[in-house]
C-alpha positions in Angstrom: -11.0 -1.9 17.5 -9.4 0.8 16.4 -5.8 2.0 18.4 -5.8 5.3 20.3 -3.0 7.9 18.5 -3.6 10.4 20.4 -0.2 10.8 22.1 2.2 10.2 18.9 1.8 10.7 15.4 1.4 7.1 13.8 2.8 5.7 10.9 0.4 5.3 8.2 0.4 2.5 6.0 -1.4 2.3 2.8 -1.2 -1.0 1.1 -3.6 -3.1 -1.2 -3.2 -5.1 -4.9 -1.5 -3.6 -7.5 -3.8 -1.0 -9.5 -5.5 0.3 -6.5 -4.3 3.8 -6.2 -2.4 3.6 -3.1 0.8 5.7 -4.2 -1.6 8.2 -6.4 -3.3 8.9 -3.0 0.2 8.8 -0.8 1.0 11.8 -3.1 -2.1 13.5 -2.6 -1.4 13.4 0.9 1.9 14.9 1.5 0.9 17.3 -1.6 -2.5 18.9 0.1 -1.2 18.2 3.8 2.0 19.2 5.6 1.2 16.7 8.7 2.3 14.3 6.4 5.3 13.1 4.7 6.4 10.2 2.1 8.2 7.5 2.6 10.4 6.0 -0.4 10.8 2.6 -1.3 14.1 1.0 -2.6 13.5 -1.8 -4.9 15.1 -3.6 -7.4 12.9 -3.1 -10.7 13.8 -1.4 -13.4 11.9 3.0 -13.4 9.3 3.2 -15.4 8.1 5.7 -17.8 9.8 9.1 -15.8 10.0 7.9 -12.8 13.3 9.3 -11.2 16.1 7.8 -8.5 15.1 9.4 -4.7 12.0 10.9 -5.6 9.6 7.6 -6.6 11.6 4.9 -5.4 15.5 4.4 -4.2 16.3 1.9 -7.3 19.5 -0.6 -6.6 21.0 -3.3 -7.9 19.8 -6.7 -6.1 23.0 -7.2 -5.0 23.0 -3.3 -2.6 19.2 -4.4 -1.8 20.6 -7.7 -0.7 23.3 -5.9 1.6 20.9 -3.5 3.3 18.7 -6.9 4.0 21.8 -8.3 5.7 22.7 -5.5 7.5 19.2 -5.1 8.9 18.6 -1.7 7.2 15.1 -2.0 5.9 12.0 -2.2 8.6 10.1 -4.5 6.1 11.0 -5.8 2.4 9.4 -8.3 0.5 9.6 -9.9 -3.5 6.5 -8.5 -5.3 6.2 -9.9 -8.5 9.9 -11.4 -8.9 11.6 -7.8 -7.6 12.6 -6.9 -4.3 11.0 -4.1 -2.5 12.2 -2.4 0.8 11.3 0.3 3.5 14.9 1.7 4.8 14.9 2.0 8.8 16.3 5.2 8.9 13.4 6.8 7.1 11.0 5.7 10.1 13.6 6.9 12.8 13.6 10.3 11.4 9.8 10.3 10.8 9.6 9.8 14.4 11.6 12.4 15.8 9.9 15.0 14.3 5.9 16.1 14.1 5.3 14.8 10.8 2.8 11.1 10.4 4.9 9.0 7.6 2.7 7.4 5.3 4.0 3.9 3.6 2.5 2.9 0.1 3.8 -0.4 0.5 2.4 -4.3 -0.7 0.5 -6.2 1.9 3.3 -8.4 3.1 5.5 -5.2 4.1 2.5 -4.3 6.3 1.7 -7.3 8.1 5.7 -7.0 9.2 5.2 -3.4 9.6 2.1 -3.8 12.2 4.3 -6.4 13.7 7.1 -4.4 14.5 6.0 -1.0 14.9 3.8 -0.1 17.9 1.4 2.7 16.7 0.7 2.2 13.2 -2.3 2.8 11.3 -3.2 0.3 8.5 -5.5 0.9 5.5 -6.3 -1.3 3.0 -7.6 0.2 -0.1 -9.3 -1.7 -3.0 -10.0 -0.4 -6.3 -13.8 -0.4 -7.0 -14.5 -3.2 -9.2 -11.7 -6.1 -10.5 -12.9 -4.8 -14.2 -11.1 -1.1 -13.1 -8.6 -3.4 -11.6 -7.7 -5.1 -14.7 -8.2 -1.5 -16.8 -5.4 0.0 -14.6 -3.0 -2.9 -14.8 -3.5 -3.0 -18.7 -3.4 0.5 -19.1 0.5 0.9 -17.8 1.1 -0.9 -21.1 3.8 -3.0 -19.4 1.7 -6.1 -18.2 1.6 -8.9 -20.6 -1.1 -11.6 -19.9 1.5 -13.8 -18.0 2.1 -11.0 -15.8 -1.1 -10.1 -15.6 -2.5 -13.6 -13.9 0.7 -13.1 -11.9 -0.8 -9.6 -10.7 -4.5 -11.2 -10.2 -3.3 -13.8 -8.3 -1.5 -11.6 -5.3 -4.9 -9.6 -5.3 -6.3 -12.4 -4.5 -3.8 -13.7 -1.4 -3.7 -9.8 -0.5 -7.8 -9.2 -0.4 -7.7 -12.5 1.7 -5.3 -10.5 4.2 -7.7 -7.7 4.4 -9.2 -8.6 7.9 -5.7 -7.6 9.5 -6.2 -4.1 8.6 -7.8 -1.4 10.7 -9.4 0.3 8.1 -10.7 -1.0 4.2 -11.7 1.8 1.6 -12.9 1.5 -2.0 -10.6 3.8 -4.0 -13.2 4.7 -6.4 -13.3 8.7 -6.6 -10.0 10.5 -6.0 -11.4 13.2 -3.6 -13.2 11.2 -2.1 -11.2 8.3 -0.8 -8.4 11.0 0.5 -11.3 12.9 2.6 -11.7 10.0 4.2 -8.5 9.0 5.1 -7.6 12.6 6.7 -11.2 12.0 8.5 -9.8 8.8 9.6 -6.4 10.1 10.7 -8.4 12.9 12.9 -8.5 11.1 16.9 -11.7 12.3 17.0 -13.8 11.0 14.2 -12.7 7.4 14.7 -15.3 6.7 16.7 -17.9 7.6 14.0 -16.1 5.4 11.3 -15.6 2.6 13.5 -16.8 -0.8 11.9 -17.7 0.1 8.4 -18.0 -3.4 6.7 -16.7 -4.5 3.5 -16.6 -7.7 3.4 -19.2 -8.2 1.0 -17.0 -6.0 -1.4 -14.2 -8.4 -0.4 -16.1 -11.4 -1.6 -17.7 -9.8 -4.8 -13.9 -8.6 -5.7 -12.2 -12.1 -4.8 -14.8 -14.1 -6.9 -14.6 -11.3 -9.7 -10.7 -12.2 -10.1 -11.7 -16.0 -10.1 -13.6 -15.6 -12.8 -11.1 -13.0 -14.8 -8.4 -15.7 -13.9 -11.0 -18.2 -15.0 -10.9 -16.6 -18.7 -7.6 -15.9 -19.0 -6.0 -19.4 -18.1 -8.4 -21.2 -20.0 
């Protein structure tokens, strides 16, 4: 069952394995909508290609990330792939002061301690269409050798098995497509219509799809 937003704007929370799109369509968002604004990560990994400091992710040392944990400054973090990775508090607190919905691209374990924490929150899990397009994208950063590749296939698999906890699962498949229906979904009134779409046959054919990947890699 789906949680009534009428009366406050909702955090939304995009989450899902790595390579499914989920900070390509965050920015798509905030870009085409004004409701909406981003919410930036601090983490501990190194930028890549021209990523910059305070526009794609707050980027500290692990000993400031470790500070801000201890001081209680971040509303979820969690270690993705041996780096840490944050939402600061104050971002939220300011979000919900004003008339604009944040939207979190954030890993699956942030999320879980997001919908925990935070009473009107919109989850959505998004999956990339096939684990062949999964694998493509995760090659094609040029940065994943195999070890860290398995490493990457192996948290899509625990993530896709926390899927159920979400209120809403989309196939990121076509650009245009998969943001329509997220603005469709944020819209009070059309939740009723999209109410209990089932994809837990794509869950299944995507879980045993990275078995098998897995399978050929680690043999």
């Amino acid at each position: 069952m789906i949680a009534d937003f009428s009366d406050v704007k909702p955090l939304i929370v995009l989450a899902g394995p790595s390579g499914a799109g989920k900070t390509t369509i965050a920015r798509r968002l905030v870009a085409e909508d004004d409701r909406f604004t981003f919410a930036i990560s601090a983490t501990t990994r190194s930028p890549r290609g021209n990523e910059k400091h305070g526009v794609d992710y707050l980027f500290m040392s692990k000993v400031e990330f470790e500070t801000m944990v201890n001081d209680g400054e971040f509303v979820e973090w969690a270690e993705v792939h041996g780096q840490s990775y944050g939402t600061p508090r104050k971002q939220l607190d300011s979000a919900f002061r004003s008339d604009i919905s944040l939207i979190l691209d954030i890993d699956v374990q942030g999320a879980v301690q997001i919908k925990n924490e935070v009473a009107h929150v919109l989850m959505i899990f998004l999956l990339p269409p096939s684990v062949k397009v999964l694998v493509e994208r995760l090659r094609g950063r040029g940065t994943e050798k195999k070890e860290k590749l398995i490493e990457r296939l192996q948290n899509a698999q625990e993530e896709v098995a926390q899927a159920n906890v979400f209120h809403y699962m989309l196939v990121n498949e076509d650009l245009d497509h998969v943001v329509a229906q997220i603005k469709e979904i944020i819209n009070v009134e059309s939740q009723i219509s999209l109410e209990g779409i089932d994809l837990s046959s794509k869950i299944r054919e995507f879980q045993t799809g990275i078995d098998l990947v897995l399978k050929g890699l680690l043999d």
